[in-house]
VEXTOR-755409 format. One record per residue (C-alpha): x, y, z. Coordinates in nm, 2 decimals. Layout:
BEGIN
rec c1->X	c2->Y	c3->Z
...
This chain:
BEGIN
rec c1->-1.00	c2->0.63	c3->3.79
rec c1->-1.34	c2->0.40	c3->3.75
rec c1->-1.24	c2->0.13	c3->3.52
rec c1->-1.48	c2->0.09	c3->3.17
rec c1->-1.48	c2->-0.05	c3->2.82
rec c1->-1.64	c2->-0.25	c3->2.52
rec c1->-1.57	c2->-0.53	c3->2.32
rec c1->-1.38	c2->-0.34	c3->2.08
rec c1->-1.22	c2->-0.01	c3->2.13
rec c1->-1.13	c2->0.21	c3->1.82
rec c1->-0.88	c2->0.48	c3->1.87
rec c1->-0.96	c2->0.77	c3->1.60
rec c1->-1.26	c2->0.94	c3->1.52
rec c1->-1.22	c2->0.97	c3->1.17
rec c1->-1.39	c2->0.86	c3->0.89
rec c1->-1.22	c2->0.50	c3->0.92
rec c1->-1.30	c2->0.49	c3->1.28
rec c1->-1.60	c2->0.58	c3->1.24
rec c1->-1.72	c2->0.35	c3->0.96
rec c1->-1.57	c2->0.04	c3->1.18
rec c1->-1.75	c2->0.15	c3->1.47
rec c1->-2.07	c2->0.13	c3->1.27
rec c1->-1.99	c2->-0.18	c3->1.07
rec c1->-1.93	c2->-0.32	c3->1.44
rec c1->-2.23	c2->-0.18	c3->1.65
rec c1->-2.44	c2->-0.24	c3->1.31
rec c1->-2.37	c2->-0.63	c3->1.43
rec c1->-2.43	c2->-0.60	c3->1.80
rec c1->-2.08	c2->-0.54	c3->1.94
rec c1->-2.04	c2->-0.33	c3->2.22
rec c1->-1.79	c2->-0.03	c3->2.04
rec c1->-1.59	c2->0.27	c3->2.22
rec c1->-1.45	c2->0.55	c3->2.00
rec c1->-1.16	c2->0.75	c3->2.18
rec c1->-1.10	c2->1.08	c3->1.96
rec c1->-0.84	c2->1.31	c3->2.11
rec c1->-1.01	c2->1.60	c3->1.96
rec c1->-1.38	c2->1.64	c3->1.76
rec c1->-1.48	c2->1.35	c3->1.55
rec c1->-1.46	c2->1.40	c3->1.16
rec c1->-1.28	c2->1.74	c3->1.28
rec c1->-0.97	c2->1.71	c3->1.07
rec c1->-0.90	c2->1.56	c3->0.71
rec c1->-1.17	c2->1.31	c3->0.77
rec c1->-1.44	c2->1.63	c3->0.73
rec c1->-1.18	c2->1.84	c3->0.52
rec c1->-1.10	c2->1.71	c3->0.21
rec c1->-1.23	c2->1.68	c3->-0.18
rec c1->-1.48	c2->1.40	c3->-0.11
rec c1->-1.34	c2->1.18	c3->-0.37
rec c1->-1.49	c2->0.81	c3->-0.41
rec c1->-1.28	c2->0.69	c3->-0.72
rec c1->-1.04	c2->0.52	c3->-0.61
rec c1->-0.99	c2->0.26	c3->-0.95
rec c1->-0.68	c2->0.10	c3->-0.79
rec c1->-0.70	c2->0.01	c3->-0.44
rec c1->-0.81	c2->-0.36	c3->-0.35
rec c1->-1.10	c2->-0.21	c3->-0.20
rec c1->-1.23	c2->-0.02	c3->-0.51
rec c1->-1.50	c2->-0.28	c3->-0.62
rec c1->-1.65	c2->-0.28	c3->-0.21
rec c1->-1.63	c2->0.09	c3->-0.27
rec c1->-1.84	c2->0.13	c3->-0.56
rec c1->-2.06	c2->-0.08	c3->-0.47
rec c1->-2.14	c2->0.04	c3->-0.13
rec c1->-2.13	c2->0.46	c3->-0.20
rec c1->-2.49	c2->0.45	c3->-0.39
rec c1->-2.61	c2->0.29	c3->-0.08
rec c1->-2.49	c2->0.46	c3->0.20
rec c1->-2.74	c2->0.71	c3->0.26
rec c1->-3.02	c2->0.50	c3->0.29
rec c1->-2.82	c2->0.23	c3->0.53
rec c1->-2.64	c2->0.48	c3->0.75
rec c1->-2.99	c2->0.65	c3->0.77
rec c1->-2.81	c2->1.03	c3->0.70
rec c1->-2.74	c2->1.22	c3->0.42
rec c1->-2.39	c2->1.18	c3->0.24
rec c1->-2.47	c2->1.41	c3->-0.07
rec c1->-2.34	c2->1.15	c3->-0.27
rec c1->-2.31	c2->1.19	c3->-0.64
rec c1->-2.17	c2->0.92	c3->-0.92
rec c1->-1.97	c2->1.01	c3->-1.20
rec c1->-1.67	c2->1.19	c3->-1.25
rec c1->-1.45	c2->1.36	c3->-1.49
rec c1->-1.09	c2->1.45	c3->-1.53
rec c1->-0.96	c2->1.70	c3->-1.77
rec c1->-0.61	c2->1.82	c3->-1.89
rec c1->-0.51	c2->2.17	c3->-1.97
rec c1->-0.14	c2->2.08	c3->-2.08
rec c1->-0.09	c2->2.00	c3->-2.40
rec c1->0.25	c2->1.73	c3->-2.26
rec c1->-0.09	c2->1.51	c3->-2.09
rec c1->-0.27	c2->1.52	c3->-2.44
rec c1->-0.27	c2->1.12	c3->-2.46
rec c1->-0.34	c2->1.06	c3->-2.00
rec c1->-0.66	c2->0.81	c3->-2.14
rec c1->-0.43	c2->0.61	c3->-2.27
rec c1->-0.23	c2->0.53	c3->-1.97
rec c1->-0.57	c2->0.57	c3->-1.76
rec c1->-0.69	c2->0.27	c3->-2.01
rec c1->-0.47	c2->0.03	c3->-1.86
rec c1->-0.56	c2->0.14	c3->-1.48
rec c1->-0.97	c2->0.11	c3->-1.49
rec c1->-1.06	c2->-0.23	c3->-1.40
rec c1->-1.25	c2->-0.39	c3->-1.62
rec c1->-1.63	c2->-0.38	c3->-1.66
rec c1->-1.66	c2->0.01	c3->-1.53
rec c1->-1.81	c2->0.23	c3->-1.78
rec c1->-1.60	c2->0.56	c3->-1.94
rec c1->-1.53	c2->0.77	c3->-2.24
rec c1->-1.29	c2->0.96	c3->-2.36
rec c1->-1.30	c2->1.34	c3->-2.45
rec c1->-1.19	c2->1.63	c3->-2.71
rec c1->-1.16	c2->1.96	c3->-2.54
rec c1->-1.50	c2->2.07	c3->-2.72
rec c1->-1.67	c2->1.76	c3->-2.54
rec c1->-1.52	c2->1.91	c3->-2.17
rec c1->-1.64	c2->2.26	c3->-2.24
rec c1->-2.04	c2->2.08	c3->-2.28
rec c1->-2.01	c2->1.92	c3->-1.97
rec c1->-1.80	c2->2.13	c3->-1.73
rec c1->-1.93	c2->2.50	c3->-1.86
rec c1->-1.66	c2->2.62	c3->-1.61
rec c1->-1.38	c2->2.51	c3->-1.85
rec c1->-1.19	c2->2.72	c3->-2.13
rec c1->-1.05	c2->2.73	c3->-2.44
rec c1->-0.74	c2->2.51	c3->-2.28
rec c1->-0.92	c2->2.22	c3->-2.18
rec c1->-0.73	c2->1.99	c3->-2.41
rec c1->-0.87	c2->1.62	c3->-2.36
rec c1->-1.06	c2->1.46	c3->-2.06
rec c1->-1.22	c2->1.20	c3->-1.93
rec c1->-1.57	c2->1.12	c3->-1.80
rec c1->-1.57	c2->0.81	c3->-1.54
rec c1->-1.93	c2->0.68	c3->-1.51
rec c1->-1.84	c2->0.54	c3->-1.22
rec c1->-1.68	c2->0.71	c3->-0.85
rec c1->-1.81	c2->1.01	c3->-0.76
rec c1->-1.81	c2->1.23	c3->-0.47
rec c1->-1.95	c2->1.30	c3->-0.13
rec c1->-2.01	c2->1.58	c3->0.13
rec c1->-1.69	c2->1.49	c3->0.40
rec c1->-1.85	c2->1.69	c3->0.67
rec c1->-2.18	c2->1.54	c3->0.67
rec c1->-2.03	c2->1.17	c3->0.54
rec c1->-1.83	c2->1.22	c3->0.91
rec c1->-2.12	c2->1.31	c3->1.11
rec c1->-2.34	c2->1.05	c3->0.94
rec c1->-2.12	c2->0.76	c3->1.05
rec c1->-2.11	c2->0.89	c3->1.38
rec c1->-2.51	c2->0.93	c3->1.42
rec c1->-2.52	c2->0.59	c3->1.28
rec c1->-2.27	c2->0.45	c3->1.45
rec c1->-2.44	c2->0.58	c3->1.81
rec c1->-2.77	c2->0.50	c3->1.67
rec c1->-2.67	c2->0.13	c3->1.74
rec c1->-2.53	c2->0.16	c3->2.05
rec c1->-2.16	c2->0.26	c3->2.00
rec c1->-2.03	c2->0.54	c3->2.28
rec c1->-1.82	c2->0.81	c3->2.08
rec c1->-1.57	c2->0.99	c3->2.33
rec c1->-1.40	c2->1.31	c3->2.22
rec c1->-1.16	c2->1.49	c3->2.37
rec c1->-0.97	c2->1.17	c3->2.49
rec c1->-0.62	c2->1.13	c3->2.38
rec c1->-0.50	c2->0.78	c3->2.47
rec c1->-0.17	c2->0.75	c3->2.66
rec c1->-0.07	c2->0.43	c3->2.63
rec c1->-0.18	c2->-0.02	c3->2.67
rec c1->-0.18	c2->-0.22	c3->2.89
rec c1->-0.13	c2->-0.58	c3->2.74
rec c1->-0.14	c2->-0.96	c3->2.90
rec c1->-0.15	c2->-1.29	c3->2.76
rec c1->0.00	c2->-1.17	c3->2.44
rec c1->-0.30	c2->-0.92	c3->2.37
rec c1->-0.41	c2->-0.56	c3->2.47
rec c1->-0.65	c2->-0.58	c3->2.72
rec c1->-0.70	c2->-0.22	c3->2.83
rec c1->-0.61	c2->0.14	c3->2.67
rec c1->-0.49	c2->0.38	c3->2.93
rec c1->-0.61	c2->0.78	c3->2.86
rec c1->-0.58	c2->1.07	c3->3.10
rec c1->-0.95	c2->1.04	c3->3.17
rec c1->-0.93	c2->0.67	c3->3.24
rec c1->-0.88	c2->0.34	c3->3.14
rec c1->-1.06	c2->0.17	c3->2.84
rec c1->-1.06	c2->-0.20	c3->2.87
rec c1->-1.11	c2->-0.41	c3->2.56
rec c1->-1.10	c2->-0.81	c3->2.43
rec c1->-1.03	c2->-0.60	c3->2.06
rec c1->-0.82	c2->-0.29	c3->1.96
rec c1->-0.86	c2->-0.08	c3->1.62
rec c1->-0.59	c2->0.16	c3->1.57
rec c1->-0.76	c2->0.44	c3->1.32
rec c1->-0.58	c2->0.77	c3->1.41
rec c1->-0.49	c2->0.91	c3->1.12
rec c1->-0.09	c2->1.08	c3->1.18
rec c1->-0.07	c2->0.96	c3->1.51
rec c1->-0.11	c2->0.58	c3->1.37
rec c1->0.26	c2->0.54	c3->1.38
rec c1->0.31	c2->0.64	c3->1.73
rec c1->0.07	c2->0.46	c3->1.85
rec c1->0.19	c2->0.13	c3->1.65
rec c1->0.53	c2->0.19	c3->1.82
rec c1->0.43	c2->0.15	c3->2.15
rec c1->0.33	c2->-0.20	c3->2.08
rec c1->0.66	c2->-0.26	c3->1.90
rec c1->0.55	c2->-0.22	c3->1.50
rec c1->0.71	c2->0.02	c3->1.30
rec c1->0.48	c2->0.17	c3->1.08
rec c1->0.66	c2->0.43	c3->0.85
rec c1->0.40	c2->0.78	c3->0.81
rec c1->0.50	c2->1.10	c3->0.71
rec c1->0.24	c2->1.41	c3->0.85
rec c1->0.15	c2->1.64	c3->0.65
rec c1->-0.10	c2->1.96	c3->0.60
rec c1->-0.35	c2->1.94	c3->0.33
rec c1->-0.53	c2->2.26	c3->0.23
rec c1->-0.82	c2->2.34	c3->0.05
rec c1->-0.99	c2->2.71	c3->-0.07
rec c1->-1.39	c2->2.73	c3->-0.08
rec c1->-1.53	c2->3.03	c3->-0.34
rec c1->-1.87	c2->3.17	c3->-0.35
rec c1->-2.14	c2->2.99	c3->-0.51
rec c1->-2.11	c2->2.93	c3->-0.86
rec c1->-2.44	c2->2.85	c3->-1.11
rec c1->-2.45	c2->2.49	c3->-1.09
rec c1->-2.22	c2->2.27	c3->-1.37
rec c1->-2.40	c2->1.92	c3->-1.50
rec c1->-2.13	c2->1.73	c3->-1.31
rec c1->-1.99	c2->1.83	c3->-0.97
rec c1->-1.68	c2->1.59	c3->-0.99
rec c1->-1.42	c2->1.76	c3->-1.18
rec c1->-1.07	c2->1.71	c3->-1.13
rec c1->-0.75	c2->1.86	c3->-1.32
rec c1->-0.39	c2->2.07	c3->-1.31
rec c1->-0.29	c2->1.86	c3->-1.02
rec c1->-0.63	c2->1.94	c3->-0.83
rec c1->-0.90	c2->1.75	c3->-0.66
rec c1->-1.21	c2->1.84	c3->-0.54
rec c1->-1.57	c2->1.95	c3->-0.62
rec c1->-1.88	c2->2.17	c3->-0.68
rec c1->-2.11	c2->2.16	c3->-0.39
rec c1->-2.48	c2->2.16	c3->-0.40
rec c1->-2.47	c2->2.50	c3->-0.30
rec c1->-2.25	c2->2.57	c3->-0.64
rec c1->-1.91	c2->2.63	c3->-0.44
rec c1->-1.59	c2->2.54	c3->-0.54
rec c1->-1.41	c2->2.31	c3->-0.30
rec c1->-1.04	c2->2.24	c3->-0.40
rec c1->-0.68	c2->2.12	c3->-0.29
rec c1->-0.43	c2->1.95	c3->-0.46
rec c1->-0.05	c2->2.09	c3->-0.27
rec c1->0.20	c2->2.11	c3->-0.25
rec c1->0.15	c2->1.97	c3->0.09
rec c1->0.31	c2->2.08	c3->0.40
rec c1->0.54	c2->1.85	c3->0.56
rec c1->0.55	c2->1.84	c3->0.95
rec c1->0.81	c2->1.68	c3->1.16
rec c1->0.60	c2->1.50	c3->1.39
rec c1->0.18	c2->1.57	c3->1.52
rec c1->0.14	c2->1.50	c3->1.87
rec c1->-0.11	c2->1.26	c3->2.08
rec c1->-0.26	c2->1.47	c3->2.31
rec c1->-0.30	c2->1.80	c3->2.12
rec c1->-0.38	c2->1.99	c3->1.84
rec c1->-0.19	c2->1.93	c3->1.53
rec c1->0.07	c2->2.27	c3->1.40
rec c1->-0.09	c2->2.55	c3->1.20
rec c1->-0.12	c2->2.62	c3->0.85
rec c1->0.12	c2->2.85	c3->0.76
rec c1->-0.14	c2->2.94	c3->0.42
rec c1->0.19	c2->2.94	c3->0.16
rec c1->-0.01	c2->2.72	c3->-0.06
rec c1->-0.33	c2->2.95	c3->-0.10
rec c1->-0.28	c2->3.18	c3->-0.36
rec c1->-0.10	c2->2.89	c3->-0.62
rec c1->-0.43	c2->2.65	c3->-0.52
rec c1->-0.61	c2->2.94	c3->-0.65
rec c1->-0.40	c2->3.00	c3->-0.95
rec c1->-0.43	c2->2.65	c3->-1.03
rec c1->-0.84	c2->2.63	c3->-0.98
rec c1->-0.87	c2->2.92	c3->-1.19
rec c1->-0.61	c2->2.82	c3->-1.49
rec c1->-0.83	c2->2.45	c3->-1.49
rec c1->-1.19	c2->2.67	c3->-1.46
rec c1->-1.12	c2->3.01	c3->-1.63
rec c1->-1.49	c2->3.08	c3->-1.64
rec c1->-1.46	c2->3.08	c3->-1.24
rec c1->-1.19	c2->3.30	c3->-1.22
rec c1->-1.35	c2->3.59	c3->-1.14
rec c1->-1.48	c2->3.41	c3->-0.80
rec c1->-1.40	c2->3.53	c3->-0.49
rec c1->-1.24	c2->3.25	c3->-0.24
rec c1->-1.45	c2->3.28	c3->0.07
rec c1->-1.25	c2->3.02	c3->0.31
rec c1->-1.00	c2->2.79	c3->0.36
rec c1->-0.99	c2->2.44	c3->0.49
rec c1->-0.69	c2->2.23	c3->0.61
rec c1->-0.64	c2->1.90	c3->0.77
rec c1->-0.33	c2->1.67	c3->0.86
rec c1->-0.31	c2->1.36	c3->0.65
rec c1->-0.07	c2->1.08	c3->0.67
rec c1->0.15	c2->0.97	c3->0.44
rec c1->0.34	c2->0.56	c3->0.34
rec c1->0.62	c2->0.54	c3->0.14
rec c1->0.41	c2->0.43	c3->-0.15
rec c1->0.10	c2->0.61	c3->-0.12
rec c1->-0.10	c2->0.27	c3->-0.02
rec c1->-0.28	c2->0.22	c3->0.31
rec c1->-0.16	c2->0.00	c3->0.55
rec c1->-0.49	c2->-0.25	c3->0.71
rec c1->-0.41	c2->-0.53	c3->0.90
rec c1->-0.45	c2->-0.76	c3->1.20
rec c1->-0.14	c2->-0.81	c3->1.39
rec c1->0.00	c2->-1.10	c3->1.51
rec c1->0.14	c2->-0.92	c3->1.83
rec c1->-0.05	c2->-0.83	c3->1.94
rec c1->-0.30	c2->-1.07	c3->1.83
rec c1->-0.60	c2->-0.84	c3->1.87
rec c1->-0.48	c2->-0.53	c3->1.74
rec c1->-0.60	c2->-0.40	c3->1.39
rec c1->-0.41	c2->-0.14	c3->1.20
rec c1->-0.51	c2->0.11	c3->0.94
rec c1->-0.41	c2->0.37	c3->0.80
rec c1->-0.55	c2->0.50	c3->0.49
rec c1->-0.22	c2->0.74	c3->0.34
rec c1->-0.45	c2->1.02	c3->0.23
rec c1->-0.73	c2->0.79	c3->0.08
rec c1->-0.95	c2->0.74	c3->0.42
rec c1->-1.26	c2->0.92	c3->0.32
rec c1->-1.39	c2->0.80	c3->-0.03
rec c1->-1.25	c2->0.41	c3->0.07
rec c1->-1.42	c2->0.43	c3->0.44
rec c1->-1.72	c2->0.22	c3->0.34
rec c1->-1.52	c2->-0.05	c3->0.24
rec c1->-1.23	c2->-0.02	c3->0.47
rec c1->-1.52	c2->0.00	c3->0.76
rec c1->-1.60	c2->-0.34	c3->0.63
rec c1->-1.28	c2->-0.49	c3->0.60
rec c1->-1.15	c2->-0.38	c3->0.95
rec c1->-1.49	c2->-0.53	c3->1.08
rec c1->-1.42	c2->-0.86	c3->0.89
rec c1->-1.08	c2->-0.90	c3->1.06
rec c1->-1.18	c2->-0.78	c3->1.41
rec c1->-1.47	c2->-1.04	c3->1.37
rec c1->-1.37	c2->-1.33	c3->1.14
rec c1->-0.95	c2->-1.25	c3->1.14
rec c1->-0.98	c2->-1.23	c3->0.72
rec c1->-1.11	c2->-0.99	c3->0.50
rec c1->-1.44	c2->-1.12	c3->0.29
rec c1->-1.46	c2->-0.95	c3->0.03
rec c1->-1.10	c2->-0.85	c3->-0.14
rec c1->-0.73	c2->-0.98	c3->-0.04
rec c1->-0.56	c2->-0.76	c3->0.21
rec c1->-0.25	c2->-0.92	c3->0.18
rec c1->-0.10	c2->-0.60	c3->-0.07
rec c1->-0.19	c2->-0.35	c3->0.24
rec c1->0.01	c2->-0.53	c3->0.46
rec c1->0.31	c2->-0.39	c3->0.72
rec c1->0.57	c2->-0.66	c3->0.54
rec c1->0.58	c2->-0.47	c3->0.24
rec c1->0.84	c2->-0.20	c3->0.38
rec c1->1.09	c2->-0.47	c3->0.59
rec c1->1.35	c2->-0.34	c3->0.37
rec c1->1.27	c2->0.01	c3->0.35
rec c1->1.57	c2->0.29	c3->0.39
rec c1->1.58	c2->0.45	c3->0.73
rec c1->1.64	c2->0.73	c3->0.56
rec c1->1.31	c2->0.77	c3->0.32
rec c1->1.19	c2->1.03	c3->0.41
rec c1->1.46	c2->1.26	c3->0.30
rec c1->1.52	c2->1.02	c3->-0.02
rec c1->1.14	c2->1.13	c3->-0.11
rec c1->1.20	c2->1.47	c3->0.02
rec c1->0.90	c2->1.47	c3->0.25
rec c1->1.06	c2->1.74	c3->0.55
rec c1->0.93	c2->2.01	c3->0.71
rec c1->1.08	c2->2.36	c3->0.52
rec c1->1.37	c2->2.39	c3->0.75
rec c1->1.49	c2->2.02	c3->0.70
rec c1->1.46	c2->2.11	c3->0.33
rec c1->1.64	c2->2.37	c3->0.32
rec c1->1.88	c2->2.25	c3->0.51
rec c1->1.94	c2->1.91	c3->0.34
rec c1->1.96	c2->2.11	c3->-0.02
rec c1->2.25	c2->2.31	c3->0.16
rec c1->2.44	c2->2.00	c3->0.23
């Protein structure tokens, strides 16, 4: 097949993929994005739209950048600031404290009675205990967030391929010089590895070991809903949000766990067991919703680290190869991970925050055997390991 390529090829059209390839074409750099399916199509454009994330190294990039990003990607995010957490168990009356010690310093929030909730999320009951109101994070619409990179990203030149699941690389000289796909072969003189669950597999054919776990994230969707003061509301294990039509978006698991997702194909269907207690769950944190109908589901494949924490680096060998993976975090970090993966492809160091806590060395000791030890199997490996 007729040989092409760019400077830098990404593999994954996610939200991380997609905010590299505009951070790169943004500077001039001829970008390729190879998505084995649609771009922003799985839990890049399916998830709670979260931007709060107070203790990742790249929180203080992200803050800064979210208020911004409608004007410089040119497209609408539907970003909104602010945030607010509430409990409904009386056993998390005192969760500001611990969240005290979390916030860095210099972000603005307040803690609240149960009387103080009710005022600002007119959703909430009689059980809202305590919360908190962050004046700082926020949310954004996934869905148009992922097509807005993508515009933006093409907008400056980069070529978006969909469709194309990669097969393998060809390397030389120490570095990968080409990615092979069943449509062709993508050369390259840089290589961004961004594809969500299949970031492991792909890792391994270059010799890294990069422990993932798959698994399925669902959300429900009700009717519209008259419009609460804030739309970021999280609580009872949940996350999500009120869209500007007055839906209610939210997940929160149990996830499910998958075996494996493959590179060429769809990922495994829902099976829907988590539905009706997501439900239960939105409706014991927003009693005044309960009587909402739930008018569609979403789900998406996330992947999972050991300890919850991306992984973003440049390897060493190969020398031109960039990993990240963003453990279920991708969408409300992509700004600033965009940035960072653009300052290693470009300058080998990150500009703006140390990197060096997201790095592959932290799991050279890690059990072969972690998954099980963290319980993270598909049901019939559970159930089968609680038999033993």
């Amino acid at each position: 097949m007729a040989k092409t390529g760019s400077s830098v090829v990404i593999v994954g059209g996610g939200v991380t993929g997609l905010s590299t390839a505009w951070w790169l074409a943004r500077d001039g750099v001829e970008v390729t994005v190879l998505e084995k399916g649609i771009v922003g199509f799985e839990a890049s454009g399916r998830n709670g739209g979260g931007c709060t994330h107070y203790q990742s190294p790249l929180f203080h990039e992200e803050q800064r950048l979210w208020p911004l990003m409608d004007e410089m990607l040119g497209y609408p995010t539907e970003y909104r600031r602010e945030r607010l957490v509430f409990q409904v168990d009386e056993r998390k009356a005192n969760f500001a404290d611990g969240l005290a010690m979390r916030i860095p310093a210099g972000y603005a929030w307040e803690a609240l009675d149960g009387k103080q909730v009710r005022e600002r999320v007119p959703l909430a009951g009689d059980n809202a205990i305590c919360g908190v109101h962050l004046h700082f994070g926020g949310h954004a619409n996934p869905q148009r967030t992922s097509q807005a990179y993508a515009w933006a990203a093409q907008d400056h030149g980069a070529r978006i391929h969909q469709h194309v699941a990669v097969t393998g690389f060809e390397t030389a000289g120490g570095r990968v010089v080409a990615v092979e796909t069943a449509q062709g072969r993508f050369g390259c003189d840089a290589l961004v590895i961004a594809a969500g669950p299949q970031t492991g597999k792909l890792a391994a054919l270059l010799g890294h070991h990069l422990p993932m776990a798959p698994a399925r994230a669902e959300m429900i969707v009700t009717e519209p809903l008259p419009l609460m003061p804030m739309g970021g509301v999280d609580g009872n294990g949940l996350y999500g949000r009120q869209t500007l039509r007055g839906n209610l978006a939210y997940g929160g698991g149990p996830h499910e766990w998958y075996e494996d997702t493959p590179l060429d194909g769809p990922p495994p269907r829902p099976s829907g067991s988590v539905l009706r207690g997501l439900a239960k769950r939105v409706a014991e944190l927003l009693p005044r919703a309960a009587h909402a109908r739930v008018i569609r589901s979403w789900a998406g494949v996330i992947e999972n680290t050991p300890d919850g924490r991306p992984v973003i680096e440049r390897l060493t060998s190969p020398d031109n190869v960039i990993l990240a993976t963003m453990s279920s975090v991708g969408f409300g970090l992509s700004p600033a991970s965009g940035h960072a993966i653009r300052d290693l492809v470009m300058d080998g160091a990150c500009s703006f925050c140390d990197l060096s806590k997201l790095s592959l060395a932290r799991f050279a000791t890690l059990s072969p055997d972690w998954r099980r030890e963290l319980n993270w199997l598909p049901p019939a490996a559970a159930v089968e390991g609680a038999a033993q």
